[in-house]
Structure formats: structure tokens, C-alpha cells
C-alpha positions as CSV (number, residue, x, y, z in Angstrom):
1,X,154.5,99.3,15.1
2,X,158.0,98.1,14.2
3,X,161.0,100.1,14.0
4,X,161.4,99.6,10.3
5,X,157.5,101.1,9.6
6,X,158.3,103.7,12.1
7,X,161.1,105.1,10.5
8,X,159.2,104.7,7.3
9,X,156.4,107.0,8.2
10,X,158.8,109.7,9.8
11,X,160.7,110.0,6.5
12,X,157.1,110.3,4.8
13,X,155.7,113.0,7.1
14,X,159.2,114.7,6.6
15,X,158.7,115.4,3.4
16,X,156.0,117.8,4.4
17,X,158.3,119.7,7.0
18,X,159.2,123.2,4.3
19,X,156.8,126.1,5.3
20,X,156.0,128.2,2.5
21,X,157.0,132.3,2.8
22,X,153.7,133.7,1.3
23,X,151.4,131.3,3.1
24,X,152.4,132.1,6.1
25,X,152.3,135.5,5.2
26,X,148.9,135.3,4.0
27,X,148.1,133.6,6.9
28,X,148.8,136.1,8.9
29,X,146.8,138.8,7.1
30,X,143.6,136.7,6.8
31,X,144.3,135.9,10.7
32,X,144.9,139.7,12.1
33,X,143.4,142.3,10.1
34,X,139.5,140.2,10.9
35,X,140.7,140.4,14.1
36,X,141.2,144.4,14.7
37,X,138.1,144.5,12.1
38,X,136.1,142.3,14.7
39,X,137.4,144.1,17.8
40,X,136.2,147.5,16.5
41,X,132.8,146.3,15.2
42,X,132.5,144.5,19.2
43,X,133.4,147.6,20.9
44,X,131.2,150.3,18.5
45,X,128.4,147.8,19.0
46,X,128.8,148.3,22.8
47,X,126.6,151.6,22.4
48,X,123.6,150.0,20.9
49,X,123.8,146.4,23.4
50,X,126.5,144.4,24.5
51,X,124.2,141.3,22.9
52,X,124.8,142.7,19.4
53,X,128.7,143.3,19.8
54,X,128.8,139.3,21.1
55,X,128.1,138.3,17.7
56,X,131.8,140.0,16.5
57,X,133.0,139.3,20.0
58,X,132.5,135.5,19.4
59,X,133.8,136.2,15.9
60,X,137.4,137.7,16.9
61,X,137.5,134.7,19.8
62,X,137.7,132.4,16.7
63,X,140.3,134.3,14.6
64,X,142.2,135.0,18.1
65,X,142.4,131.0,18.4
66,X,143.8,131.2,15.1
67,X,146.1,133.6,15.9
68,X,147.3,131.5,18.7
69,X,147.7,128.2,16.3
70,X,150.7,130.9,14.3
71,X,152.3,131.5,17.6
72,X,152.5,128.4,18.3
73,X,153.9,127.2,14.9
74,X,156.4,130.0,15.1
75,X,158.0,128.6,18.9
76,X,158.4,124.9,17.1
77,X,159.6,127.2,14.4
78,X,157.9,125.7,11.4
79,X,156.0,128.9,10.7
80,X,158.4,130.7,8.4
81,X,162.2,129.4,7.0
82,X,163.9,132.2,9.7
83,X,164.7,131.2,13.4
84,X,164.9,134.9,13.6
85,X,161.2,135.0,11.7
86,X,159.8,133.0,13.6
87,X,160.8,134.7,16.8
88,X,160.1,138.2,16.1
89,X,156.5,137.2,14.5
90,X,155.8,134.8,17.4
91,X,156.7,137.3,20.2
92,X,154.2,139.7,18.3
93,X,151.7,137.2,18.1
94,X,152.4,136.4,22.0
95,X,151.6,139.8,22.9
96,X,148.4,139.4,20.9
97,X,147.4,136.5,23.1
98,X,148.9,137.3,26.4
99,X,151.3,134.0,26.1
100,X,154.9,134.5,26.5
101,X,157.3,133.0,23.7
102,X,160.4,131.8,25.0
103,X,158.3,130.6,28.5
104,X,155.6,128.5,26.8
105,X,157.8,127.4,23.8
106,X,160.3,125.6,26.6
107,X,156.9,124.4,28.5
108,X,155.3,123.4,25.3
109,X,158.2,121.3,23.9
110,X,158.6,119.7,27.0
111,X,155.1,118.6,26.6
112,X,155.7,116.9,23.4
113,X,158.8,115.1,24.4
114,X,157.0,113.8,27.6
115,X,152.8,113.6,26.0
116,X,151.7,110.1,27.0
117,X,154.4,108.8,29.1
118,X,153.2,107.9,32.9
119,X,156.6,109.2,34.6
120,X,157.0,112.4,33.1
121,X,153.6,114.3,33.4
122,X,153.2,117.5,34.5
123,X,154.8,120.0,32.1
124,X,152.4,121.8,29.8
125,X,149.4,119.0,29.8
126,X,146.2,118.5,31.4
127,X,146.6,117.1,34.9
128,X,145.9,113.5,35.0
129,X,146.0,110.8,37.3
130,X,145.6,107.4,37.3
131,X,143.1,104.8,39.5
132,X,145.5,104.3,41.4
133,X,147.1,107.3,42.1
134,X,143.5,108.8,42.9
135,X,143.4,105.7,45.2
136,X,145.9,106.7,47.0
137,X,145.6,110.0,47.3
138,X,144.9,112.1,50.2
139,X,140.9,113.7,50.7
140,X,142.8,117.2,50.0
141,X,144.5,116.3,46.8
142,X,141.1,114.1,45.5
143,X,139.1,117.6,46.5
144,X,141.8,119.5,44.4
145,X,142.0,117.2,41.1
146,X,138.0,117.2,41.1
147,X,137.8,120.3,41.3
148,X,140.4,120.9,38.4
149,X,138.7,118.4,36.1
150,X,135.0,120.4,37.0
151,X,134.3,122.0,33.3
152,X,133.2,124.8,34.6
153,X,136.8,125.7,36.3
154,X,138.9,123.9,33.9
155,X,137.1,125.9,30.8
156,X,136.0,129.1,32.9
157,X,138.4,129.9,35.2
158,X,141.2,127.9,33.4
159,X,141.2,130.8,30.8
160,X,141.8,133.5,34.1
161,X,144.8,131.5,35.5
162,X,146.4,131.0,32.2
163,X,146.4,134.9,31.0
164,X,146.6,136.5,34.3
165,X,148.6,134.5,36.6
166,X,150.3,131.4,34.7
167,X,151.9,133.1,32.0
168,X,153.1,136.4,33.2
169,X,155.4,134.9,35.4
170,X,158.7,132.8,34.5
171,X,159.2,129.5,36.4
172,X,161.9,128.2,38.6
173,X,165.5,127.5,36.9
174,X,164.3,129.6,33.5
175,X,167.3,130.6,31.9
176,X,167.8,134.7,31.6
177,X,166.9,134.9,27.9
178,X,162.9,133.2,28.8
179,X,163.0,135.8,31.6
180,X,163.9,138.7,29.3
181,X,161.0,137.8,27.1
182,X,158.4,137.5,29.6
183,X,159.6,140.9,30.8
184,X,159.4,142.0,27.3
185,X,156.1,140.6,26.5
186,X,153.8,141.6,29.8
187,X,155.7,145.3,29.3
188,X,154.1,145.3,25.4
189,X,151.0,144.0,27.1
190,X,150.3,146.7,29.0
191,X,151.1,149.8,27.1
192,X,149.0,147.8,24.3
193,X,146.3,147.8,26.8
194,X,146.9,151.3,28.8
195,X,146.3,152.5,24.9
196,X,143.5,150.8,24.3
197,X,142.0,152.3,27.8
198,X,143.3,156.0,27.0
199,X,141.4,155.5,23.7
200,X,138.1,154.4,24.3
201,X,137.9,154.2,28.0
202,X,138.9,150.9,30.3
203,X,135.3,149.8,31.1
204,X,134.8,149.2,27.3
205,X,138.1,147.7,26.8
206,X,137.4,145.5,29.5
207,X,134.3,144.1,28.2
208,X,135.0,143.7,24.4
209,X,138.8,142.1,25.3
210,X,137.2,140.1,28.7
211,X,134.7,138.8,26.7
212,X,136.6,137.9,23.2
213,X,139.6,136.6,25.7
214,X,137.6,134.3,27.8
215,X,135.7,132.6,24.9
216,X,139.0,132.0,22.4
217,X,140.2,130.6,25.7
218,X,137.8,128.4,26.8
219,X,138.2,127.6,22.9
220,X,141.5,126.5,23.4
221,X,141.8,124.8,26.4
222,X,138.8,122.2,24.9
223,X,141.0,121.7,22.1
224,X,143.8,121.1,24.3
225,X,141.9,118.7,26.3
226,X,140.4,117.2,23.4
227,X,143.5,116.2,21.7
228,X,145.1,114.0,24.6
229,X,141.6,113.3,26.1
230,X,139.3,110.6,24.3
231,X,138.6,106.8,24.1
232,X,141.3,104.9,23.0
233,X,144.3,107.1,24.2
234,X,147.8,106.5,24.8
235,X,150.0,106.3,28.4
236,X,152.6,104.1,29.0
237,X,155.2,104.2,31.7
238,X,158.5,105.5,30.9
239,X,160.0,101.8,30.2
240,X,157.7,101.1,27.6
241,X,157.1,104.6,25.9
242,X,157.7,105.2,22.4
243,X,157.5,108.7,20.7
244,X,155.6,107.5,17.6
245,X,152.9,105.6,19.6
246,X,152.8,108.6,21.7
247,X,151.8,111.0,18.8
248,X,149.7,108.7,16.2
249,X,147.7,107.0,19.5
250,X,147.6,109.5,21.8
251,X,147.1,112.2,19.8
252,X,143.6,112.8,17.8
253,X,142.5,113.5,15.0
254,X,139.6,115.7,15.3
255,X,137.6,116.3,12.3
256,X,135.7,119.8,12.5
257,X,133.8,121.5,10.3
258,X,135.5,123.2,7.3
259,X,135.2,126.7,8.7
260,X,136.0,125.6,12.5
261,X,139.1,123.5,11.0
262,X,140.4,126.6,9.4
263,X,139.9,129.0,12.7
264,X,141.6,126.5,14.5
265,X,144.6,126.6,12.2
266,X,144.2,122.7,11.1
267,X,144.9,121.2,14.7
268,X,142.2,119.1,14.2
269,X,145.0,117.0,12.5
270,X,146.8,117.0,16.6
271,X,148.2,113.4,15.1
272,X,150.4,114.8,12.4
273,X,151.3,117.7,14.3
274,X,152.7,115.6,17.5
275,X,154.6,113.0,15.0
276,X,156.4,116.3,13.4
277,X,155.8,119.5,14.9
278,X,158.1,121.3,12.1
279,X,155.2,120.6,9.5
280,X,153.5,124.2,9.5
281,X,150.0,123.9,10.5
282,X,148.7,124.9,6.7
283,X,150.5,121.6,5.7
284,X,149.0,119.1,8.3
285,X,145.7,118.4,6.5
286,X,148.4,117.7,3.4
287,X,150.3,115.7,5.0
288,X,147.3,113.7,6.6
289,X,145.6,112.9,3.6
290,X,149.0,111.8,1.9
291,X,150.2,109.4,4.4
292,X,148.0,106.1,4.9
293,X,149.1,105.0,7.8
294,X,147.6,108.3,9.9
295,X,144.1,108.0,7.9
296,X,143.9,105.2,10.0
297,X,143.7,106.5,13.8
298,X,141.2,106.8,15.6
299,X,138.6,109.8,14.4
300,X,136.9,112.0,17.1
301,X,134.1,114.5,15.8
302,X,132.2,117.7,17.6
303,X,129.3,114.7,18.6
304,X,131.8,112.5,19.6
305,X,133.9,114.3,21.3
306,X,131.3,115.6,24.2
307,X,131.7,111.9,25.6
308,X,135.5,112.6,26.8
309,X,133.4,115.5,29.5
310,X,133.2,112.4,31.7
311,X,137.0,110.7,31.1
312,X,138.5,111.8,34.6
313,X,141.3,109.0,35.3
314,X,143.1,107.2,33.8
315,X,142.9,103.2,34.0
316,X,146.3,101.1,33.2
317,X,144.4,97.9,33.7
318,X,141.9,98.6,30.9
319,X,144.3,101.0,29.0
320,X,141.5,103.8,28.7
321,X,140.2,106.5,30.5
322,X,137.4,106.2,32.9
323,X,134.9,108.1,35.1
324,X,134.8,108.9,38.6
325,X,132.1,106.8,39.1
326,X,133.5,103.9,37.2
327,X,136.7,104.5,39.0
328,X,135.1,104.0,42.2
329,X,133.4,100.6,41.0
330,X,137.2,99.7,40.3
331,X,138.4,100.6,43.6
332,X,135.4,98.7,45.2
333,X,136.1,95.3,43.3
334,X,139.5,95.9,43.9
335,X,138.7,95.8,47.5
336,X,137.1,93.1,47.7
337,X,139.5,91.2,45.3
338,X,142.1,92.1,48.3
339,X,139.8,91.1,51.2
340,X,140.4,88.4,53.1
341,X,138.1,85.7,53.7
342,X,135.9,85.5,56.6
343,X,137.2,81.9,59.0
């Protein structure tokens, strides 16, 4: 990709940067007033079987995804035309689910100023390592990172760590306005949720919130993986990163279902999004399908996609991600590459 075509599709994808007032407000009406609807249909349902309030339980999961896709428009602040907007609406939205604005906004940008390149992982992605670096690696830290990548920790218990532990503290060096709005958002978290108990008891609150919570986060954290984790990716070390590479290659495009695609606040289109986050996410399939150059990316579907369950490393030789086991037969040949012949 030269500069010159670069440039080229920036200025196109620009063009689709304006959110519009009364979609996003609409948005927001079709996203939360389901999701209260939902809520109260899971936890009346509690008295006949907790089987029949999972079918609204799995329901409200899908619009709370949703409802996450708004908040995080509204902390790239592409949601509505207001800074001021955005922040009040995505702080409201934060407290809806459990993520802290200011906190995961700096974490999140961070992310997409760093997605892709080799030396500056670690800030609001997936943990990856390469072949070698799992090489290398101590029996403890190989334990640790298998462990992680496991799907039933990084999509069970990875929903646990990131409501109740990750984001209701602020990290090291966060400057006092984050910390004030972490404060601000676990305080409006829990009289949200002492309410909720004082109304209809804590054990139901528990299971109707427990149960939509840890599916809309297991939810998320697939798409999250999804989006940076298929065939065909993009890592390069910091010399030879480039931003638009970063976003068009190692971004996806996953095509979903209509109805999933629209719960999921068009992320689908992860592509567009990571070559412009200020296009609003009601834009993105717009903005797709108007811009030639990002029909042609790799596409990944709900099929598909299951195959990147077993993408664990990453290989710079063959530029793709790879198994455990087909890192080991790497390490093995490399071994024997490196061996010394026998006199």
C-alpha cells in the first residue's frame, strides 16, 4: 500500500466521520428500553424456572453487547457531535456495563494506536506471544499464557476479571480526572445494584444480572478476540509498522447475521472502525460498502471463525498465527536446524 493510496482511502473513509443526532438517539432507545424490558421479563420468569427466564436472560446479554458498542463509540467520541454528549451518555452507559469511561477510553485508544505492532503489546488487547518468545519463556510463564488462551478461562472467567476486578480499579500513573470517574462509576454501580437488591431481593438480582452479565461478556470478549485473531493477520515490529496495514490487515471483517450484526452495533465491520474510529458504529456498514478498497479484506464468518479457537502464537517466520502443537513442530525443526553435526 503506498502512501499516495493510503492517504487516498483515509480522505474516503473521512467523509463518513459526522454522527447523526437522532440516530444515535434512536439508538439508544431501541438499545435500553429492550433491555430493562428483558431484565424484568428474566427476573418475573424466575418464579415459574430459571430455564424460562434464560430465554430473556440471553436476550438482554445481546442488547447489553449493544449497549456496550454506544459506550464505546461515545469514549472515541464519534457517538454524538458533543465532547460533553458523549461523555455524560458514555459514563451512563459505563455504569450500565460495569466499564469505567475515562479508564478504558485511555486503555482502549492505546490499543488502537499500538494493535498489531510487536513492541508495543500489552495495553487493552489479547495477550499474545510469539514462537519465540514462548520459546524462551520460562515453565511458569508457558503454564500462565496456556492457561490464559484455555476458552474456558479466557471466555468464562475472563468476563469475572474484567467486571469485578480489572475495571473497578485505576492503573498506575492515571491522571486524577480517570480516577475521579472510576470513583464515580463503581459509587453509581452500587447504589444501582443495592436498589435493585432492596427491590426484589439480592439472590434474584444476582441470578438475572450474573447470568445476563456473564453471557454479553463472554459475547464480547469472542468478538474482541475475533477481530485481531484469525488467518491472515497483521504484526510487525515497531520499525516496520504502519497504522493503515494495522487496521485494514489486522483488523476483520466479520460478516454476521443481519440480527447478530445489529446487536453487535456493526463491529463486524472491526476494519473500518480501526482505520477511523470517529465513524459512529451506525455508519461503518456505509462506509464499508462505499469504499472498494475495504470490500477487499479478508472476510471471516460465524463457520469460519471457530478455526481461530486453535491460533495460540504467533509465527513471524510464516507471518500467521499458529497452534501449540504446530508451534512445537517449529521449535523441534528449529532444533535440529541449530544442532550440530555428530564427528
Amino acid at each position: 500500500m503506498t502512501l499516495e493510496s493510503t492517504k487516498q482511502l483515509r480522505k474516503q473513509v473521512a467523509s463518513f466521520e459526522k454522527s447523526t443526532t437522532k440516530q444515535s438517539i434512536v439508538q439508544i432507545i431501541n438499545t435500553v428500553v429492550p433491555f430493562i424490558i428483558l431484565w424484568f421479563l428474566a427476573y418475573q420468569s424466575l418464579s415459574v424456572s430459571y430455564w424460562l427466564a434464560l430465554v430473556p436472560a440471553i436476550l438482554a446479554a445481546g442488547f447489553l453487547v449493544r449497549m456496550f458498542i454506544i459506550f464505546h463509540d461515545c469514549t472515541h467520541y464519534s457517538f454524538l457531535k458533543s465532547r460533553r454528549a458523549n461523555r455524560v451518555v458514555g459514563t451512563f452507559m459505563g455504569v450500565l456495563t460495569l466499564f469505567p469511561f475515562d479508564q478504558w477510553g485511555h486503555d482502549h485508544a492505546v490499543h488502537h494506536a499500538t494493535s498489531g505492532n510487536l513492541d508495543k503489546r500489552g495495553t487493552g488487547d489479547i495477550w499474545t506471544l510469539t514462537v519465540e518468545e514462548y520459546k524462551a519463556a520460562s515453565f511458569r510463564l508457558r503454564l500462565g499464557y496456556r492457561l490464559y488462551r484455555n476458552p474456558f478461562v479466557l471466555f468464562g472467567l475472563g468476563p469475572i476479571y474484567q467486571f469485578l476486578l480489572k475495571n473497578r480499579f485505576n492503573h498506575r500513573g492515571a491522571k486524577q480526572k480517570e480516577r475521579n470517574n472510576t470513583y464515580l462509576t463503581n459509587v453509581l454501580i452500587l447504589a444501582l445494584a443495592g436498589l435493585l437488591c432492596w427491590a426484589i431481593g439480592w439472590q434474584a438480582f444476582l441470578i438475572v444480572q450474573g447470568t445476563i452479565f456473564m453471557i454479553a461478556g463472554a459475547a464480547g470478549i469472542w468478538l474482541f478476540y475475533i477481530q485481531h485473531t484469525f488467518e491472515d493477520s497483521y504484526f510487525e515490529e515497531d520499525k516496520d509498522w504502519e497504522y493503515v496495514r494495522a487496521a485494514v490487515e489486522g483488523s476483520s471483517y466479520y460478516k454476521l447475521p443481519k440480527l447478530l450484526q445489529w446487536l453487535t452495533g456493526n463491529i463486524g465491520f472491526h476494519h473500518v472502525h480501526h482505520l477511523n474510529p470517529r465513524v459512529p458504529n451506525y455508519k461503518l456498514e456505509e462506509a464499508h460498502n462505499n469504499t472498494l478498497p475495504l470490500q477487499n479484506v479478508p472476510t471471516i464468518t460465524l463457520a469460519t471463525s471457530l478455526k481461530s479457537l486453535k491460533f495460540r502464537l504467533w509465527d513471524e517466520e510464516k507471518k500467521d498465527f499458529v497452534s501449540f502443537k504446530e508451534a512445537k513442530e517449529v521449535m523441534r525443526n528449529s532444533v535440529s536446524i541449530h544442532a550440530k553435526p555428530e564427528l
